[in-house]
Every structure is written in structure tokens, then in C-alpha cells.
N, C-alpha and C positions, 0 to 999 in steps of 0.2 A: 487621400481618403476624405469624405464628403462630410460634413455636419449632419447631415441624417443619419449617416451610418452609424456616426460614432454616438447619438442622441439613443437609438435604436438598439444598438449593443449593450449601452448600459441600461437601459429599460429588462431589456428580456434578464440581463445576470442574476443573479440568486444573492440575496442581502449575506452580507459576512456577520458573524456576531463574534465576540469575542468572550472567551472561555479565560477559565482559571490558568492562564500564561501559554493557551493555546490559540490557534484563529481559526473557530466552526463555521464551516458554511451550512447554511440555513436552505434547505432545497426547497421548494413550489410544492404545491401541494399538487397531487397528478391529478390529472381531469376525470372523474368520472365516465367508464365506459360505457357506451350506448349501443343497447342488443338490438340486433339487424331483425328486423321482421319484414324487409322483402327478400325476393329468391336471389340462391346464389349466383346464379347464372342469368344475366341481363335478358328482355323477353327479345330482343336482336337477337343474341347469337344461340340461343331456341329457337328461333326462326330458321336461323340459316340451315342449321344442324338440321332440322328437323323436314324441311321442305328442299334440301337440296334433293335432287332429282338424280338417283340409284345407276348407275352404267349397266345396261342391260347386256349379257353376253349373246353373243349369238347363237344360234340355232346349232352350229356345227361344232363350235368351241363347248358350249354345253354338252351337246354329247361324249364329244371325247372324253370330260371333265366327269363326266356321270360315273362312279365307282362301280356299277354295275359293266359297265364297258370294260375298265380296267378286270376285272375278276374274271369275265367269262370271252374277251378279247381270245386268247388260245383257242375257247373251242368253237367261237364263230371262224375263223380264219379257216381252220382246220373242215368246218360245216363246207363252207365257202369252195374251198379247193376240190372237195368230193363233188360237190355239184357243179361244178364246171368239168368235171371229170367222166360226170354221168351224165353230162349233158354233151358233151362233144363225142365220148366214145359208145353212148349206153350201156344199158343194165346188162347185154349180153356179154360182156367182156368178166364183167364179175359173177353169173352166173355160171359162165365156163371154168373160170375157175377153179370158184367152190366143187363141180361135178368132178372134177379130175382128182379131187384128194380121197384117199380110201384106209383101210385100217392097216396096212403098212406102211403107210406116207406120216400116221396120227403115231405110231408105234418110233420110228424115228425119230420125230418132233419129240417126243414125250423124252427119251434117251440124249438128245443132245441138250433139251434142256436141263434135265435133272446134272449135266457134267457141267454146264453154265453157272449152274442155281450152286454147285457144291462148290465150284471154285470162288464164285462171286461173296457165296458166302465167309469161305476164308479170309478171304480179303479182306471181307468187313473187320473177322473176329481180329486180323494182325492191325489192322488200322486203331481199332477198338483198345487193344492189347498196347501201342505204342501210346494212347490217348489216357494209360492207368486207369481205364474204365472194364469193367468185368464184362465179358462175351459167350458162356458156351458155346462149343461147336452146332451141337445140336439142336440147339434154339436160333440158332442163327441162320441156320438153312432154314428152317421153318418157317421162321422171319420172313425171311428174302424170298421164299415162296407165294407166300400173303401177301406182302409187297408186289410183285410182280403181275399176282393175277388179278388185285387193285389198282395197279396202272394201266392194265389190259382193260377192264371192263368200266372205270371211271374219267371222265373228261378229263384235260391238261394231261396225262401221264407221268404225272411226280406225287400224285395224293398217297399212292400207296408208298413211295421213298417216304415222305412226309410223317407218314402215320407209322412206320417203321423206326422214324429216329425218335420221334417223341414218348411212342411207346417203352424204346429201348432206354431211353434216359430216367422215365419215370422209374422201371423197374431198376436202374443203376441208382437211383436217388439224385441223378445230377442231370436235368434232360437238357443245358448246354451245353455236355459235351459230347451227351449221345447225339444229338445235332451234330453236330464237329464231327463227330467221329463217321455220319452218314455223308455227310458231305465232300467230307474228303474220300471217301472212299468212293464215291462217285466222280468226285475231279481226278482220281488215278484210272478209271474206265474212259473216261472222257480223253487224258492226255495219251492215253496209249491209243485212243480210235484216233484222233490226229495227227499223232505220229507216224504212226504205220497209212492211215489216209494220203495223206500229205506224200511218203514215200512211195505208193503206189502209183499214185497218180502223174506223179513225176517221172516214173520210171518206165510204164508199162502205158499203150498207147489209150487214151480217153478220149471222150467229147471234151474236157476238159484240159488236156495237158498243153495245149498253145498258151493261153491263157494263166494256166500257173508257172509254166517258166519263165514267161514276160513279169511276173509278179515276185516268184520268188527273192531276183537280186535285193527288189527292196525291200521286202520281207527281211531279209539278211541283213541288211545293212540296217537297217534299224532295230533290229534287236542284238544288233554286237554295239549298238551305238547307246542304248537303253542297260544294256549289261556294262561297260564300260564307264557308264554315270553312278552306276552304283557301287561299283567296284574304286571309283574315285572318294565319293563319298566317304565310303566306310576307311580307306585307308589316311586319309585327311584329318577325319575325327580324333582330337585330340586325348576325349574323356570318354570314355564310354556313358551313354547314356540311358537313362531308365529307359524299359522296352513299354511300347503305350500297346495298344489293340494289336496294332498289325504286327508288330515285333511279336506278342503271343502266340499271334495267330501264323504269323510265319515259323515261330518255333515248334510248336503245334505240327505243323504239318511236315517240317523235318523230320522231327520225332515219329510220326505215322508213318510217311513214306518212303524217306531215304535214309534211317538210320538203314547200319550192319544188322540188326535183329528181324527188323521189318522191308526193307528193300530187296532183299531177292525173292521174299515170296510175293509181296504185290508185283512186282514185275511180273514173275512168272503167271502167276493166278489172271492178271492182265491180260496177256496174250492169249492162255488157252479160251480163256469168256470170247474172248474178238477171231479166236478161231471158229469158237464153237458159233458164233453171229453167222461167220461165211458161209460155215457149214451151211447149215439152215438156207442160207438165202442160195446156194448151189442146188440144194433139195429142190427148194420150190421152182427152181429153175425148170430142173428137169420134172418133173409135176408138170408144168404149165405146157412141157413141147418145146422150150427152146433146146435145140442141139450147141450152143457156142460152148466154146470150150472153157475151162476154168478160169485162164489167163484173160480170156476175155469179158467173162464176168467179173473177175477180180474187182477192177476200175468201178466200174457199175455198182457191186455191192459197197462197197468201200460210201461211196456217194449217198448212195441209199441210209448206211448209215447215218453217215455224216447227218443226213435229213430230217431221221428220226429223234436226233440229238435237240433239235427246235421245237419247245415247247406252244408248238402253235398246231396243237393235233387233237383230235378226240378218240383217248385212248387207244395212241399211236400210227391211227388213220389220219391220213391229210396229203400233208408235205411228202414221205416214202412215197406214195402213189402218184404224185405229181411229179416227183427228180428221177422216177424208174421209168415211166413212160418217157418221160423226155431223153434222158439217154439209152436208153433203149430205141428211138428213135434216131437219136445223132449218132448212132454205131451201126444203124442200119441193120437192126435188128427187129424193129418193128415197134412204132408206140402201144398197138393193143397187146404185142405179146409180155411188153416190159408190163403194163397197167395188171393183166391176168398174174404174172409174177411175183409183183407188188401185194396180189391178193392172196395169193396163197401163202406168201409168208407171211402178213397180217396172220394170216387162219391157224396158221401153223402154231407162231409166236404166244397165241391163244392157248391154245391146246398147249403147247408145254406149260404154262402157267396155272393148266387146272389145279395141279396138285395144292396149289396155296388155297383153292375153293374150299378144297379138304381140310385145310387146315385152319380155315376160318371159322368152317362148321364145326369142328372136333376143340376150336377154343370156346366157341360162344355156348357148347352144352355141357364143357368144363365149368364156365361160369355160372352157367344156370343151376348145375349140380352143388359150386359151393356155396352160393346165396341160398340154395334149398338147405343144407347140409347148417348152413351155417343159421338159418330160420330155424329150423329143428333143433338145432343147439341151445337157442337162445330159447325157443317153447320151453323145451323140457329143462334148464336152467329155473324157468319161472315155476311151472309146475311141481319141481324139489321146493324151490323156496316154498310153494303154498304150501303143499304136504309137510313140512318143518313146521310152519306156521301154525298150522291144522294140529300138529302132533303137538308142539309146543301150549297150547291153548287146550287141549287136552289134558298134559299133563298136570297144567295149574288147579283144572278142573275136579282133575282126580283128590289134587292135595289137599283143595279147597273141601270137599267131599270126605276123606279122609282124617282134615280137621273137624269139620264140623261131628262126624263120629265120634270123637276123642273126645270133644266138648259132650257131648252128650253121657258119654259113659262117664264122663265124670263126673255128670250133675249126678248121674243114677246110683253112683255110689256115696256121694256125699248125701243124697238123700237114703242109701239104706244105712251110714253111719248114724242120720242123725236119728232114724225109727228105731237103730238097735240102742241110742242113750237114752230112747225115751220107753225103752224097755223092762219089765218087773225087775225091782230089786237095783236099778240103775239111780234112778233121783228120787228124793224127798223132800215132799217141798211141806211148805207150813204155812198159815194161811192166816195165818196172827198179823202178820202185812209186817213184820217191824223189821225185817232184816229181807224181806225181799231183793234188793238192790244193795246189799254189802258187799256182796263176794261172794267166791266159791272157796270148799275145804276140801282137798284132796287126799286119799291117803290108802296105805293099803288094805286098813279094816274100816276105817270109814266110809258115809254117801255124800256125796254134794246136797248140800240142805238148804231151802231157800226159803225165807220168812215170807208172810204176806201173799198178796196177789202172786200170781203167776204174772213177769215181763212179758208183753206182747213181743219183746224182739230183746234179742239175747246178742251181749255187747260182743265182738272181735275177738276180743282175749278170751273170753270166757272156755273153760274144756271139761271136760265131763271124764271122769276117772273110771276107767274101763276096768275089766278083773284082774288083770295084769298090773296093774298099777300107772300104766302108761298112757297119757292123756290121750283123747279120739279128737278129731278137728270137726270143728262148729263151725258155723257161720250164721251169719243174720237169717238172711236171706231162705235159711232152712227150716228157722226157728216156729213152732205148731203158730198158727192164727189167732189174734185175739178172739175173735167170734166163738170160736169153736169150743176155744177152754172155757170161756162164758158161760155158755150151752150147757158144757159136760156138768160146771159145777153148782149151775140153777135145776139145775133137773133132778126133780125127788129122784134119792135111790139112784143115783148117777155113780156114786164112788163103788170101784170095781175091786172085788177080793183079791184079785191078782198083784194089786197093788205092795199091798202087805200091811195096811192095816185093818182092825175091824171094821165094820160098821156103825158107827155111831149117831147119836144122835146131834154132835158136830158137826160130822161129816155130811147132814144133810142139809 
């Protein structure tokens, strides 16, 4: 170690001082802090920050990125698909169509839909019912008919599912699980069309069956091989562990779809909805002029579903008219007769959905009736209050009026007691002044006699002895006017015989 160091070390230490049989160290006094008055941030790296030079996106990346893209992406694709549609076949393929449906073709449509609409609706209420969220029957078809024929007449084809769960959760108080509960009951429609799809198509001849039996084996084999992982999984697991989202949400949907109480009738209600699909699209078959026989439509419809099932459609138009002309074409059936097909059960599918039209109108003048009903409630609420109010201020008015009566009759009577104590034979007064202001004598044969002047104002206590012997009440306030008695007793010949005494020459 150097002489500097060790020069250096003891310079910076801190003096020892010693204490009463202790040894204090004596710290430095700390340096004075010095407030910063330029910016926090050096005017360099302001600069940098501030003039580096932004990565502009490009032109196409932007677009994609634009959320307007994202939101209405379904119903351009679906735009898109019709007009390559009307532009390679023309408008006469869809005008022939339309001409060929008539009021027994609209009379069917309406009948297999309402058998769609009742079972789909079941479903909902048992999905709902498995979900311990409350469904009537009744409201639920109703639902699902308003749904339907807001999917029919609104872009993407899910607003009116959408507006169905939301609404139905609101009305449950819980609208995450009326969600839940719409959702699944739309992935049990969905898993029975791919079921039964998938099975058709495998079975029965298609444009498509080369194609999925080359696919199926590994379709199979990776889903015995993704079942087989989880089947490891869970038997591995030592402890049971808290169940997070997906554990809920996979319980959840046990509980809707495959318990004993709720799986045989979604199954059931399942199939008849995917019968009543075929139905329809067999209708529209024969509507349009195709002779092909059931089996052979089968495959076809099956697809056509399938197609519809891609939210890339403008209320349900797009993709169905582009996957029916095309197999319809690879079956050698003709792509305009499949595209006319395609329209008529668009038209049809329509038409059976009116009834929810109905039920849109018959809620929205429900509502307008209760907000009337309930306007009028709230007026004539206020209008009682006035009238209370009204009455109430009335009746003050009365009592006030009433008082002020009471007050009057009593002055009238205190003023006719005090005229009757100033009546013949009641007072004698005396005018000699010497006892004016002593007192009064009451008695049965005696008068109240008053020396001197007459008081201008006649004390509280004071009471005047009536014939009965029982005092009258007085008051100041009632007591005759100095002025007056003045008057009476400067005025020659003023003293009145009624009095009770003579007339003398005293008394003048």
C-alpha cells in the first residue's frame, strides 16, 4: 500500500472524540444540497428521441392494420364473392330464381322453419338450463326468431346470435353466461353439421370424397394422438389442480352438453334443426328444376352448409352461392342450376325468419307502450304530489283564517265585557285624586270605587265585580282613552244621571 493511500485515508476519516468511558465518532458535517435548475434530460438525448425518424408502414400493411378492415372484412369478402358471381354467370341466373318461388313454396319454407326455430330453441333453453341460468320456453323461441331474422337481414350473420345472448343475460342479471350459454349452444349445431358432414361426405359419392379420404387417416391420427396427450396428462397429475378459464369453461360446457339431463335432448333437437337444413335446401332444389335425386343432393347440401357456417357472408349470402355452383358443377349438374339453387334457398331461409320481423315490431311497441305507461305514471305521480300540495296550503290557509276569526271574536267580546263594567251601577269613581291608584274593593254589596282622576290605563290585575260577585277580566289595552274621559269631564253638564249620582255643582 502506497503513502499516498495511506496519507489519503486518514485525511477523509472522521475525528474520534472521546466520551465519558466511551469512544464517539464525530461525523463531517454533510455538504449542502444543490437544486438542479437545468432539464432533466440532457438537450442530446431530446434530440435523439425527438428527431429520430418514425418507420413508416406501408401502404398494404396499413390497410390490413386499419380496424375498419378488421370489422367489416366478412362483408366485403362476402360483397366480393356475389360479384364475381354476377359477373361470370349474370343477374339472369338469380332473377330465374326468384320467379320460380310462389305461395306454396313461401307456405313450406314458413313450416319447416317455425319446426327449426322450435327445436333450436330447445336447445338453447336445455343449454341455458345446464348453464343454472333461467330460459322460458316461450321467450326463447321468440328470441331465436329475432335472432334469425337479424342474421338474415344484417351483415356477418352472427349480430342477431350476438344480440340474442346479450339481451338474454341482461334479462338473466348475468350476461356472461348468457353469452356462454349462446355460444355453446351454437358449437352443439355446429358439431352435429360436422359430424353428420364429414360422415356424408365420406360415404356417399361427392366432388369432394377423393380428397377427404386422402385426409381423413390423418385427421385420425392426430386426434387419437392429441386425445392420448391429455388423457396422459390428467392421469400423471398427482394433485388435482385449481381449474383456471378453460377448466370452467370446459366444465361449463359438460354440464350444458353432455351431462344425463341435457345430452339427449341437444343431440336430438341437433339432428332434427340439420334435418330441417336439408329439408329446405331439397325444396329449393326442386323450386329451381333440378331433378337429382336426394342422395345426390345429400353431399351438396351438406357442403353448402358447411359454407354457410363462414362468417365471411352478407347475411348469409357469399360463400353458400359460390360452394353450390361449384359442386353443382363438379357433379355435373350444372353450375347455373347449382348458383339458382343457392338462391332460392337464400329466399326461402329469408322467409322462414319473417316471423322474428314480427317479433321485433310487437317488442319495440311493447316498449314504447311501457315508457308511455310508465311517462304517465310518473305525470300523474307528480300531479297527486301538486294536488297534496295545493290541498295541504289550503288547509293552512283555512286554519290560518279560522285563527284569525277566533282572534277577533275575542277581542269583541273582551270589548263587550269591558262596555258592560263600564256600565250604570258597575264603577264609582271619585275624583278627590287621593286613592285613584290604591286598589280595587270587591264585594257582594259593595262597587269598585276609585279616588281622584280617572287612570288612563287600568293595571293587569285589576277586575271589576260583576253582580254575581264573580270578577269580569280586564285588560289594558281595553281600558276608555285618556282623551275622552278628559272631554267627558271638562264639559259643562257632562255628568250623566244614569250614572247614579245627582247633579251637582261638583260634579261640574
Amino acid at each position: 500500500m502506497s503513502a499516498e493511500t495511506v496519507s489519503a485515508r486518514a485525511e477523509t476519516a472522521a475525528p474520534a472524540v472521546w466520551g465519558e468511558g466511551t469512544l464517539a465518532v464525530r461525523r463531517p458535517p454533510r455538504a449542502p444540497s444543490v437544486a438542479r435548475t437545468g432539464p432533466a434530460v440532457s438537450e442530446a438525448r431530446i434530440g435523439v428521441i425527438v428527431t429520430e425518424p418514425h418507420r413508416t408502414p406501408s401502404p398494404l400493411r396499413r390497410v390490413f392494420a386499419s380496424r375498419a378492415l378488421r370489422t367489416h372484412f366478412g362483408t366485403v369478402a362476402g360483397v366480393l364473392i356475389l360479384t364475381v358471381l354476377l359477373w361470370r354467370m349474370g343477374t339472369g341466373v338469380f332473377l330465374d330464381g326468384l320467379r320460380r318461388i310462389d305461395v306454396p313454396t313461401v307456405l313450406v319454407a314458413l313450416g319447416i322453419g317455425a319446426v327449426t326455430t322450435v327445436f333450436s330453441a330447445w336447445r338453447w333453453a336445455l343449454v341455458a338450463r345446464g348453464l343454472r341460468i333461467r330460459l322460458p320456453f316461450g321467450a326463447a323461441v321468440a328470441d331465436y326468431y329475432r335472432a334469425l331474422f337479424l342474421n338474415a337481414a344484417l351483415p356477418g350473420g352472427i349480430l342477431g346470435d350476438v344480440h340474442r345472448a346479450v339481451r338474454h343475460g341482461q334479462s338473466a342479471g348475468d350476461v356472461g353466461r348468457g353469452v356462454r350459454a349462446v355460444v355453446l349452444e351454437r358449437t352443439a349445431g355446429q358439431l352435429a353439421l360436422a359430424g353428420a358432414g364429414v360422415t356424408v361426405l365420406l360415404v356417399l359419392p361427392s366432388p369432394v370424397m377423393g380428397e377427404l379420404r386422402s385426409l381423413a387417416p390423418l385427421v385420425l391420427l392426430a386426434a387419437a394422438g392429441a386425445l392420448a396427450v391429455v388423457l396422459a396428462l390428467r392421469m400423471n397429475s398427482s394433485r388435482p389442480r385449481p381449474a383456471g378459464r378453460l377448466g370452467k369453461a370446459l366444465a361449463e360446457a359438460r354440464e350444458g352438453l353432455l351431462s344425463r339431463r341435457n345430452g339427449p335432448g341437444v343431440a336430438v333437437s341437433s339432428v332434427v334443426v340439420l334435418g330441417g337444413y336439408v329439408a329446405m335446401f331439397v325444396v329449393a332444389a326442386r323450386v329451381a328444376g333440378s331433378g337429382a335425386s336426394v342422395l345426390s343432393l345429400l353431399p351438396i347440401a351438406m357442403l353448402a352448409l358447411l359454407a354457410m357456417a363462414v362468417p365471411l357472408n352478407v347475411g348469409g349470402w357469399g360463400p353458400r352461392e359460390g360452394v353450390t355452383a361449384w359442386a353443382f358443377g363438379a357433379a355435373g349438374l350444372g353450375a347455373s342450376t347449382g348458383l339458382s339453387v343457392a338462391v332460392v334457398y337464400g329466399v326461402l331461409s329469408f322467409v322462414a325468419a319473417l316471423p322474428g320481423a314480427v317479433v321485433l315490431v310487437v317488442r319495440w311497441y311493447a316498449a314504447v307502450r311501457a315508457d308511455a305507461t310508465k311517462t304517465a305514471a310518473t305525470t300523474a305521480t307528480a300531479a297527486t304530489v301538486t294536488a297534496t300540495t295545493a290541498t295541504a296550503a289550503t288547509v293552512t290557509a283555512t286554519t290560518a283564517t279560522t285563527a284569525r276569526v277566533d282572534e277577533t271574536a275575542g277581542v269583541s267580546e273582551a270589548s263587550a265585557s269591558a262596555g258592560a263594567a263600564e256600565a250604570p251601577g258597575a264603577v264609582t269613581t271619585d275624583q278627590t285624586g287621593e286613592a285613584g291608584e290604591a286598589g280595587v274593593t270587591a264585594g257582594p254589596a259593595s262597587q269598585v270605587a276609585y279616588s281622584g282622576p280617572v287612570s288612563p290605563v287600568l293595571p293587569e290585575s285589576a277586575a271589576f265585580s260583576g253582580p254575581d260577585g264573580f270578577s269580569e277580566v280586564s285588560s289594558e289595552k281595553y281600558a276608555p282613552k285618556e282623551s275622552a274621559r278628559l272631554a267627558r269631564s271638562s264639559f259643562p253638564f257632562s255628568a250623566d244621571p244614569r250614572e247614579g249620582r245627582p247633579m251637582t255643582p261638583e260634579s261640574v
